[in-house]
DOLUM-15452 format. One record per residue: residue number from 1; x, y, z of N, C-alpha, C in turn; residue in one letter. Coordinates in steps of 0.001 Angstrom, whole numbers, plus 500000, padded with zeros to 6 digits. Example, Ala and Ser with C-alpha at 12.3 -4.5 7.8 and 13.67 -1.06 7.14 Angstrom:
BEGIN
- n;nx;ny;nz;cax;cay;caz;cx;cy;cz;res
- 1;513190;494310;507800;512300;495500;507800;513200;496700;507800;A
- 2;512850;497750;507080;513670;498940;507140;512900;500030;507870;S
! end
This chain:
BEGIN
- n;nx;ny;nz;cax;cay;caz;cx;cy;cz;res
- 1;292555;401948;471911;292470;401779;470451;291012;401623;470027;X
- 2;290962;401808;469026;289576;401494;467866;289478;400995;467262;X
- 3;288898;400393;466927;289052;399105;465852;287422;399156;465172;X
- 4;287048;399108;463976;285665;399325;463443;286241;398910;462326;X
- 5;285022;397467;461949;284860;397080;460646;283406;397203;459873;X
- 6;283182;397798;459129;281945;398191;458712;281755;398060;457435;X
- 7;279962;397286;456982;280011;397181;455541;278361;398089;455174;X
- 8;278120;398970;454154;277163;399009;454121;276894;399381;452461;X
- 9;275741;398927;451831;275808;398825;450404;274532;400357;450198;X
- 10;275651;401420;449438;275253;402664;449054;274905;402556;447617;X
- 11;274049;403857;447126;273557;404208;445957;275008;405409;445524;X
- 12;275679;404765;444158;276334;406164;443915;275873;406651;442589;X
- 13;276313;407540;441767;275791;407990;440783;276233;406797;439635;X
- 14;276835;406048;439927;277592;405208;439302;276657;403621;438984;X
- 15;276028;403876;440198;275055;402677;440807;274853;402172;442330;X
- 16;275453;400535;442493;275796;400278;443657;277300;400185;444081;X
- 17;277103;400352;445208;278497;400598;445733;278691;400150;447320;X
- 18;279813;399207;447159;279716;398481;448988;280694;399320;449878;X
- 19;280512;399987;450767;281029;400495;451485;281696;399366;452503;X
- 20;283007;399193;452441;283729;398097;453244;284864;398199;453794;X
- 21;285109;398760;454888;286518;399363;456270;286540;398711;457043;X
- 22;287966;397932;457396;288227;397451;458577;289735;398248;458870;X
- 23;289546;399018;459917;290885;399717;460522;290895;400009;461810;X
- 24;292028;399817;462547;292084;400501;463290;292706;401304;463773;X
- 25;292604;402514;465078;293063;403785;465415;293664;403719;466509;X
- 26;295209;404341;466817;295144;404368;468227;294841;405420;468945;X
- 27;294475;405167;470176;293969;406640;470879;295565;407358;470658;X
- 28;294734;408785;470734;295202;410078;470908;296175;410007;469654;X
- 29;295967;409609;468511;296041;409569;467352;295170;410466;466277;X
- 30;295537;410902;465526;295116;411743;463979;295018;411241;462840;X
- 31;293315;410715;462428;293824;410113;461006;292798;410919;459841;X
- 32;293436;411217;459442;292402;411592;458020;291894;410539;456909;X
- 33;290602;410680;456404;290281;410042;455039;290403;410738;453916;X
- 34;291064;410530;453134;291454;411065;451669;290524;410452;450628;X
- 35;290383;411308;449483;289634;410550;448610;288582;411459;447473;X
- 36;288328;410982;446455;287670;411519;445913;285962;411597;446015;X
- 37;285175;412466;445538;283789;412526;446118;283179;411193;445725;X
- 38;282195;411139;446638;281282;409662;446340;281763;408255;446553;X
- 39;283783;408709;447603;284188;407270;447546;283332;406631;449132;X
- 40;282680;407335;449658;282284;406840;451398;282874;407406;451896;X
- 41;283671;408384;452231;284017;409261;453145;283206;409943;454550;X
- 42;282264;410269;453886;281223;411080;455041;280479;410146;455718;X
- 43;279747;408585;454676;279330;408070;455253;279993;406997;456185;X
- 44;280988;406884;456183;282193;406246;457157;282215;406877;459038;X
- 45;281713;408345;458292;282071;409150;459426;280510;408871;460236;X
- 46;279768;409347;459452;278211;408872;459888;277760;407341;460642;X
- 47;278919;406606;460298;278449;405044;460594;279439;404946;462099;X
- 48;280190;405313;462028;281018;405472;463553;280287;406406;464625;X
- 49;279767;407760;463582;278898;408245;464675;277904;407641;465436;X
- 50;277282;406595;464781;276107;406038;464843;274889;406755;464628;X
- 51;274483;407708;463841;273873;408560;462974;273163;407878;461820;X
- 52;274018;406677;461294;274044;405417;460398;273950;404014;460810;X
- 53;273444;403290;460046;273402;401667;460730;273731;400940;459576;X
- 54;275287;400242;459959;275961;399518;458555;274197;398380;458801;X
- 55;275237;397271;457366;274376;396022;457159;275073;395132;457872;X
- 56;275943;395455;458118;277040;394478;458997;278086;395625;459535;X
- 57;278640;395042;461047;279731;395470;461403;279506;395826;463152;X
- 58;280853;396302;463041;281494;395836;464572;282092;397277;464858;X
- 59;282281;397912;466065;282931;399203;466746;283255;398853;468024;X
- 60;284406;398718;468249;284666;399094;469863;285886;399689;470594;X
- 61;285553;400439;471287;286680;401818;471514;286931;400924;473186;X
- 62;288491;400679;473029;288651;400310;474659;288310;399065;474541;X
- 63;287673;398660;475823;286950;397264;476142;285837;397754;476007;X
- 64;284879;398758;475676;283614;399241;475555;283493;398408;473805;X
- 65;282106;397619;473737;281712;397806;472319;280528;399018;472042;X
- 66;280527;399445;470976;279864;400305;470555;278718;400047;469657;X
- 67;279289;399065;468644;278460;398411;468101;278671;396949;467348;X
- 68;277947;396126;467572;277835;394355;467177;276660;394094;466920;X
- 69;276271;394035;465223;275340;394033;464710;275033;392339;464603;X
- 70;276028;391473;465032;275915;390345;464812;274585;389983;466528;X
- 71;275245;390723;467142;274582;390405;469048;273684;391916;468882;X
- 72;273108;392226;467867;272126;393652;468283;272316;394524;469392;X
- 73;273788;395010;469138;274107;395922;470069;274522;397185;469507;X
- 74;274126;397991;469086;274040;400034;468961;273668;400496;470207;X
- 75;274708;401502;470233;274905;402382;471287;274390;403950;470608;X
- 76;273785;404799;471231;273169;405639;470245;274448;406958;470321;X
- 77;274558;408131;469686;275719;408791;469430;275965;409055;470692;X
- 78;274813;410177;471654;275543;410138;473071;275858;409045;473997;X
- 79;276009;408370;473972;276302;406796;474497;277660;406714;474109;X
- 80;278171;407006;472765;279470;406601;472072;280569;407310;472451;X
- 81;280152;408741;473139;280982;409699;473711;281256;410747;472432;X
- 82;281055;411396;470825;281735;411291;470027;281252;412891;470243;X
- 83;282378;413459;469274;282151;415147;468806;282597;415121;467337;X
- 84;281269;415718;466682;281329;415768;465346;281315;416768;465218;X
- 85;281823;417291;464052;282186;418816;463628;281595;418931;461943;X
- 86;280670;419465;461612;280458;419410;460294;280796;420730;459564;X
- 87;280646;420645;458030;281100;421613;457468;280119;423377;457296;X
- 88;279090;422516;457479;278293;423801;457513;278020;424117;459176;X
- 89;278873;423752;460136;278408;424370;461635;277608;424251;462223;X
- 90;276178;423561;462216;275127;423217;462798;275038;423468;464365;X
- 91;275361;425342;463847;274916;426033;465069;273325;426590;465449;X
- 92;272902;426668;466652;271687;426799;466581;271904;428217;466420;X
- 93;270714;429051;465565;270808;430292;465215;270301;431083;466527;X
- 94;269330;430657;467446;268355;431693;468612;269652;431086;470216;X
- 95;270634;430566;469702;271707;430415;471083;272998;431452;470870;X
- 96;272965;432270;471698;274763;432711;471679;275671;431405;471485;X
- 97;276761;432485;471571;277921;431395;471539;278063;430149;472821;X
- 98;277970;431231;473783;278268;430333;475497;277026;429395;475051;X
- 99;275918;429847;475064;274741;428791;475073;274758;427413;474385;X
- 100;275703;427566;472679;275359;426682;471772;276515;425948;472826;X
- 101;277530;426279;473339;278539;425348;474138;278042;424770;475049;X
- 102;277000;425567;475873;276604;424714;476926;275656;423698;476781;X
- 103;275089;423562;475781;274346;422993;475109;274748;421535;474751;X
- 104;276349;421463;474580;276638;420513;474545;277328;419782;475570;X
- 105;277063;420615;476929;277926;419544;477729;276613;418406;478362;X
- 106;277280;417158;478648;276550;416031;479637;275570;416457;480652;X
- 107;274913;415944;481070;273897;416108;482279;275037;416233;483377;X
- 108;275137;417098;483974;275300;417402;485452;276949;417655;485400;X
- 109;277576;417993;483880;278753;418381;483842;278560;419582;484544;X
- 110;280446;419739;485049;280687;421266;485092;280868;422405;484351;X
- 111;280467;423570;483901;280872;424842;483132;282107;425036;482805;X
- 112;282994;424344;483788;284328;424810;483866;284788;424659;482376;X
- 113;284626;423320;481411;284681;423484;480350;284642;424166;479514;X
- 114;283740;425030;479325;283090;425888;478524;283813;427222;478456;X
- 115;284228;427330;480066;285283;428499;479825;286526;428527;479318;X
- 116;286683;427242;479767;288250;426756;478884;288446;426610;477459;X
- 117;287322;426280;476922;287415;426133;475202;287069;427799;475341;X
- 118;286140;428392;475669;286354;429907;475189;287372;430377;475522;X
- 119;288270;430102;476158;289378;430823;476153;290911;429833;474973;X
- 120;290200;429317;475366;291693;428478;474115;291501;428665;472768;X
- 121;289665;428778;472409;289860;429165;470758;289760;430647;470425;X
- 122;289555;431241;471587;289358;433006;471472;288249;433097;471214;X
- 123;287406;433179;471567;285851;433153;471940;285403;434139;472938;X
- 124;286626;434531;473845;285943;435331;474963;284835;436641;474870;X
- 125;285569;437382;473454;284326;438396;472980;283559;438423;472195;X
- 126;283631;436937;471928;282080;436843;470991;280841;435644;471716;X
- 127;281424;435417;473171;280476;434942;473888;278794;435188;474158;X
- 128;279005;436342;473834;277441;436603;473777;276484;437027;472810;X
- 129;277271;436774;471237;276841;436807;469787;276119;435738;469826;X
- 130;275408;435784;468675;274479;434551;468240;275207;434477;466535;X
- 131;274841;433368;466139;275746;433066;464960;275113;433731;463458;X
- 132;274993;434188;463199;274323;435353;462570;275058;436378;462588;X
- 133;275670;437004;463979;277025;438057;463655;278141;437404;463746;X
- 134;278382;436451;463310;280305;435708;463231;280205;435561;462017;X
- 135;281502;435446;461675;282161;435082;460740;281952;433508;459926;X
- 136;282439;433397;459202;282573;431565;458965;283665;430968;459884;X
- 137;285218;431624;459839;285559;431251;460802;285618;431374;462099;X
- 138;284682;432126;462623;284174;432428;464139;283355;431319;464280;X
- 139;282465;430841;463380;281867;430067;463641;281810;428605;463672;X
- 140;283053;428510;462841;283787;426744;462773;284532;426772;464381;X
- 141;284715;427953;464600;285665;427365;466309;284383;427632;466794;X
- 142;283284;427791;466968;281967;427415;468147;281911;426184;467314;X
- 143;282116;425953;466834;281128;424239;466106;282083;423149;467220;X
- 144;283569;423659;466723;284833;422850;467202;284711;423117;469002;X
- 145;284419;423741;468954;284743;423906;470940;283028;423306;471002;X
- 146;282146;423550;470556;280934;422555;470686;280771;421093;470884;X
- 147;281481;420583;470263;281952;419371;469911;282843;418570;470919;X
- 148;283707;419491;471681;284502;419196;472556;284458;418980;474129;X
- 149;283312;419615;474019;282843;420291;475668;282513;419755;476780;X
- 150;282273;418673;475696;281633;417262;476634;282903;416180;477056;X
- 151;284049;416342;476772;285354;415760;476616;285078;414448;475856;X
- 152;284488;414446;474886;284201;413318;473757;285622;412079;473769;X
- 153;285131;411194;473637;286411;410287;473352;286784;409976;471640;X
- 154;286172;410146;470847;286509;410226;469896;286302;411635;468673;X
- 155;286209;412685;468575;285782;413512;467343;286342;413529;466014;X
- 156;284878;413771;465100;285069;413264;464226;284815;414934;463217;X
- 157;285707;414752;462153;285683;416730;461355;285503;416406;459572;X
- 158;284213;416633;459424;283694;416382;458064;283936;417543;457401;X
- 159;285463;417499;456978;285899;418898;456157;285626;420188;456470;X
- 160;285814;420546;457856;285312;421206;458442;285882;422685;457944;X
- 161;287160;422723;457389;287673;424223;456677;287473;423747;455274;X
- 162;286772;423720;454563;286424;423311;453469;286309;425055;452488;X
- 163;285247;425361;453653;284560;426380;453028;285376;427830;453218;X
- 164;286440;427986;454143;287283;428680;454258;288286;429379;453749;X
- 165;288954;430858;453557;289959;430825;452886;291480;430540;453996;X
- 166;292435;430352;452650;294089;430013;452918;293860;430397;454232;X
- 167;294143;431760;454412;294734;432215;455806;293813;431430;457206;X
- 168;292424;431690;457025;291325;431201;458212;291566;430023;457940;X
- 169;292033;428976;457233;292200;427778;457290;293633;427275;458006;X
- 170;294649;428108;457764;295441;428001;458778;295669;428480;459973;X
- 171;294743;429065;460088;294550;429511;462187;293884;427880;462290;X
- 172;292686;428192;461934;292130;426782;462459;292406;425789;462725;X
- 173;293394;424806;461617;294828;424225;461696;295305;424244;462981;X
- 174;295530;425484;463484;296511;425459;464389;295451;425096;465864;X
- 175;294330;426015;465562;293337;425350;466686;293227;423970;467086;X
- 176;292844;423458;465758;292431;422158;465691;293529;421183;466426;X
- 177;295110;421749;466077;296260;420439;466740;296370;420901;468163;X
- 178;296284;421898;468623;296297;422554;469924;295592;421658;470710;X
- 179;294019;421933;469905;293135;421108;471000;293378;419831;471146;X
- 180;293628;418930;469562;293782;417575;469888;294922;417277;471090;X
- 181;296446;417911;470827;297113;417788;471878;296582;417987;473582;X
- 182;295948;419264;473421;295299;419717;474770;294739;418506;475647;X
- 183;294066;417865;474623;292952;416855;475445;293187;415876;474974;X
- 184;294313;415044;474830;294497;413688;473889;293502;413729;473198;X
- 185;293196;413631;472122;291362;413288;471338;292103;412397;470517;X
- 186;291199;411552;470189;291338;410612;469664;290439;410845;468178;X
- 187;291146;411510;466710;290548;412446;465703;290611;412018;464612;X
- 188;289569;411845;463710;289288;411243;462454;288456;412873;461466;X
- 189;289755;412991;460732;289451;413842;459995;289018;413609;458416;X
- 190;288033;414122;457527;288173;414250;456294;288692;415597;455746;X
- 191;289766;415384;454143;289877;416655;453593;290296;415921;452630;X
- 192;290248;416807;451630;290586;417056;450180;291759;418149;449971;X
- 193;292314;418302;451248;293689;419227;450967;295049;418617;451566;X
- 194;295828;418650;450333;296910;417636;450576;297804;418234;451688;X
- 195;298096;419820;451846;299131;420555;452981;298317;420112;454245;X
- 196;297137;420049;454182;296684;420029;455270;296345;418504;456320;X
- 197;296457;417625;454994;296706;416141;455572;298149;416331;455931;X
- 198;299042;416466;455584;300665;416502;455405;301215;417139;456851;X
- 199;300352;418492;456903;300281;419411;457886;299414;418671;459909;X
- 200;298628;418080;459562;297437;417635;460875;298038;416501;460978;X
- 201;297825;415293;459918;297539;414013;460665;299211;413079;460860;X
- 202;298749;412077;461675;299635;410731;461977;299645;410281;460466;X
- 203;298321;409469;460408;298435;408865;459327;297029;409158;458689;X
- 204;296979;408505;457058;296185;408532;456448;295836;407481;455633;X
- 205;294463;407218;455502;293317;406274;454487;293104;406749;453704;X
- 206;293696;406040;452237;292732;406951;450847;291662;405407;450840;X
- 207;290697;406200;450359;288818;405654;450037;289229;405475;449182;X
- 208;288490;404896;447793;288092;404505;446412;287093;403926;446459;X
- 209;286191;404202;446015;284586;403193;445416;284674;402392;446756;X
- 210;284842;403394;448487;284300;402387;449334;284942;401426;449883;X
- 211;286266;401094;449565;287773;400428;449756;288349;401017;450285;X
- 212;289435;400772;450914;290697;401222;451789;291557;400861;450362;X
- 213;292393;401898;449683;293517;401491;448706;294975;401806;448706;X
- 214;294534;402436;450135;296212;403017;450604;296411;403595;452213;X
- 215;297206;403467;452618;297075;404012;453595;298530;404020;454332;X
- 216;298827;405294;455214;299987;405048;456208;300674;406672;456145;X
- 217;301506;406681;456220;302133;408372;456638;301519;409148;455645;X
- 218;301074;410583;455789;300953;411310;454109;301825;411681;453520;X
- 219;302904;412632;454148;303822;412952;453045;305143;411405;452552;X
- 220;304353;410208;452914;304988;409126;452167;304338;408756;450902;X
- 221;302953;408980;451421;301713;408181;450214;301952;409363;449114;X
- 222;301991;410680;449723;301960;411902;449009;303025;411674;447481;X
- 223;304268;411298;447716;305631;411240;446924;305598;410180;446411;X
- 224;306199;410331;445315;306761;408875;444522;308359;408417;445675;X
- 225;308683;409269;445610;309858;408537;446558;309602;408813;448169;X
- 226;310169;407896;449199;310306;408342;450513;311552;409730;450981;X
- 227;311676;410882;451451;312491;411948;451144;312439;412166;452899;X
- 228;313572;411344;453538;314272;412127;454636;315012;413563;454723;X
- 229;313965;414457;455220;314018;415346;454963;313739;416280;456442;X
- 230;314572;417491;456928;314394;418303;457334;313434;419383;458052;X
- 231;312220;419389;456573;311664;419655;456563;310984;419659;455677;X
- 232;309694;420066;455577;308840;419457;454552;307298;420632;454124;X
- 233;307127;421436;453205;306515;422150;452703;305574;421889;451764;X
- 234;304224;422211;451699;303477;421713;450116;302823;422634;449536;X
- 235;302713;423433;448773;302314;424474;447512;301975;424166;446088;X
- 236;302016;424940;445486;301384;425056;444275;302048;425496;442860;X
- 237;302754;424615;442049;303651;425692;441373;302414;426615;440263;X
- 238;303011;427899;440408;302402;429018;439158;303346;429544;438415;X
- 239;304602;428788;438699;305524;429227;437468;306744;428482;437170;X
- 240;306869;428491;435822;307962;427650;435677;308940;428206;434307;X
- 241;310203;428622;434589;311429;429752;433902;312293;428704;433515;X
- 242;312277;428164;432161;313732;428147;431800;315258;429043;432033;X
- 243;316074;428418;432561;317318;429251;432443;318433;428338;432066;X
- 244;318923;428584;430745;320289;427331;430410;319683;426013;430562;X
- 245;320255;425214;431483;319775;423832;431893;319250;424007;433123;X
- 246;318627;424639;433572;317507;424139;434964;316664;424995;434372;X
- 247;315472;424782;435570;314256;425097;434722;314017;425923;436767;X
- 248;313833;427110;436902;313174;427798;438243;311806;427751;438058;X
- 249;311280;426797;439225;309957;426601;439625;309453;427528;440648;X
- 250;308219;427760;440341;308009;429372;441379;306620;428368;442215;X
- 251;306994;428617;443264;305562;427914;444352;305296;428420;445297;X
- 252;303800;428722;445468;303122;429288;446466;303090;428528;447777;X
- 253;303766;428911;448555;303437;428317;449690;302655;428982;450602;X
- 254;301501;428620;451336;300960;430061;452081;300221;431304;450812;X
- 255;300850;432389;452194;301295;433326;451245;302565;433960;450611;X
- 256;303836;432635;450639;304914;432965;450334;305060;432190;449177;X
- 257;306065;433115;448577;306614;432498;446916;307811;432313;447200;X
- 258;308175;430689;446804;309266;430160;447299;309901;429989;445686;X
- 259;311226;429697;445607;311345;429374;444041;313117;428242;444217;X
- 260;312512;427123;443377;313211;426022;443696;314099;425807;442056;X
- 261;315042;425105;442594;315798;424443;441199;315252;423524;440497;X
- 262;314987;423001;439532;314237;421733;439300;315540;421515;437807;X
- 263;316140;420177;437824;316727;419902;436803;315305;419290;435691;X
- 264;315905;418705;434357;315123;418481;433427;314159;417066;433861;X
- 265;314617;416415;434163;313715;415028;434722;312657;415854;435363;X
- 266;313195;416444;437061;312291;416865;438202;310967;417793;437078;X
- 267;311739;418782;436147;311018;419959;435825;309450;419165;434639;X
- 268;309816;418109;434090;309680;417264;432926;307874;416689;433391;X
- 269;307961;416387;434804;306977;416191;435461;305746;417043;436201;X
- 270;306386;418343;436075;305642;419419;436473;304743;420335;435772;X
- 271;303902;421012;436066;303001;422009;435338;302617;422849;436065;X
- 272;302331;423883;436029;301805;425407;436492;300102;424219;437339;X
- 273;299851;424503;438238;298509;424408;438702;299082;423153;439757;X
- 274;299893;422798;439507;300466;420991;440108;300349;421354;441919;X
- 275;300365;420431;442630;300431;420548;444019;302023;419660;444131;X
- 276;303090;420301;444938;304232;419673;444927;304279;419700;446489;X
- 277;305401;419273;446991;306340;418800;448296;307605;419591;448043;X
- 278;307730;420578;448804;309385;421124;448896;309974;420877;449935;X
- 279;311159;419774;449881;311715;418982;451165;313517;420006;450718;X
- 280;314267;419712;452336;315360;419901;452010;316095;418293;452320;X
- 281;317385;417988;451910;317806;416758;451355;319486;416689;451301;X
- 282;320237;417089;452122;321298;417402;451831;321641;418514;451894;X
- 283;321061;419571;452507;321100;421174;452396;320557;421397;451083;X
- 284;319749;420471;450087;319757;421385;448996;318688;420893;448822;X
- 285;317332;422111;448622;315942;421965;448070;315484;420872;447151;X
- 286;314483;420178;447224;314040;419355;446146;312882;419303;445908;X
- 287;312054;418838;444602;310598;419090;444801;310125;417989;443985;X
- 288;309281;417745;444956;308153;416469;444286;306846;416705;444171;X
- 289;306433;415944;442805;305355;416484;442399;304250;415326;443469;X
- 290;303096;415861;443995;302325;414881;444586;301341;414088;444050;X
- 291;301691;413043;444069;300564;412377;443189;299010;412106;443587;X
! end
């Protein structure tokens, strides 16, 4: 487990602002931070990296501490074991692919790694590109298998499909749970996309002005109600048809258009642009709007 309580007092556009988390993670666990911009999100991620130095606070993974600012103890990032993944890729431009990987393994690791993430994220034929001919998403899986190579005990993904479209955001998705499963990792994600918290993590932290104000399953926090359900979908409605007394809600899921019943209450709450939850409930579709 992990356990990190951390305080550190930021500048926001707002003014001051105390950055203040105490949580903890269990290994080989998935948690995302939710939240709106400027709540501490990134710098949360930065202060675990140790990249950052709270004004106070405590980290320790295991029986290892990481950091005890009370006993002047920082451990510097390679010390901490961690793999960070950022949004812009902070690939070196004059390394191929194999290189920027090998780049990140430990002193006196084996290669063997390196072949294994190139082969698990599909890398094998762009091993000897330099990042300049990839893609964006060619190049978020070198960031992600970069990150990994070293068998990190904790990695950390600063919205790392941010910049991506729908489809390359759901391969990656699928990369991303592969690997965590692959290698137990122990993964602290940020996003601003609700399918995709709903979709990746265990659980989730919403931020506010630097606070913890919620936290625990997503598609619970997601709903006004709890919905034992089957299964569980999240889209976009772009349309909404009166017919008699129901109202047909049209939602993008993916790239599929799904189209649900919504009586007058359900429909009453909805709007064209809304992000909803399509659960089944009894054999019969239902949809909640996400708050």
């Amino acid at each position: 487990m992990i356990e990190f309580s951390l305080e550190k007092l930021l500048q926001s556009p707002d003014g001051e602002m105390k950055l203040d988390v105490n949580l903890k993670l269990e290994e080989g666990s998935l948690m995302t931070i939710y939240g709106k911009s400027g709540a501490g999100k990134s710098t949360l991620l930065m202060l675990l990296a140790g990249l950052l130095t709270p004004d106070k606070g405590k980290i320790s993974y295991a029986d290892n501490i990481w950091l005890d600012t009370e006993n002047g103890i920082s451990l510097s990032p390679q010390k901490r074991e961690i793999g960070f993944v950022f949004q812009e890729y902070a690939l070196f431009p004059n390394m191929t692919v194999e290189e920027n990987l090998r780049y990140g393994l430990r002193k006196g690791q084996s290669e063997t790694m390196v072949n294994k993430l190139v082969e698990i994220v599909d890398l094998g034929q762009l091993r000897n590109r330099k990042p300049h001919a990839l893609s964006g998403g060619q190049k978020q899986r070198v960031a992600l298998a970069r990150a990994l190579v070293s068998r990190p005990k904790l990695l950390l993904l600063d919205e790392p499909l941010s910049a991506l479209d729908q489809e390359m955001r759901s391969r990656l998705q699928n990369y991303i749970l592969e690997l965590h499963r692959e290698f137990n990792l122990t993964t602290v994600l940020i996003s601003h996309d609700v399918s995709e918290i709903i979709r990746l993590s265990d659980f989730m932290v919403q931020l506010d002005n630097g606070k913890v104000i919620n936290k625990g399953v997503p598609a619970d926090l997601f709903t006004s109600d709890r919905v034992n359900a089957k299964f569980q979908f999240t889209g976009e409605v772009i349309n909404m048809v009166r017919q008699d007394f129901i109202v047909i809600v049209t939602v993008l899921i993916g790239k599929d258009l799904v189209k649900v019943i919504a009586n007058d209450q359900e429909a009453a709450e909805l709007k064209v642009g809304d992000k909803v939850l399509i659960a089944s409930k009894a054999f019969n579709p239902i949809i909640h709007k996400i708050s």
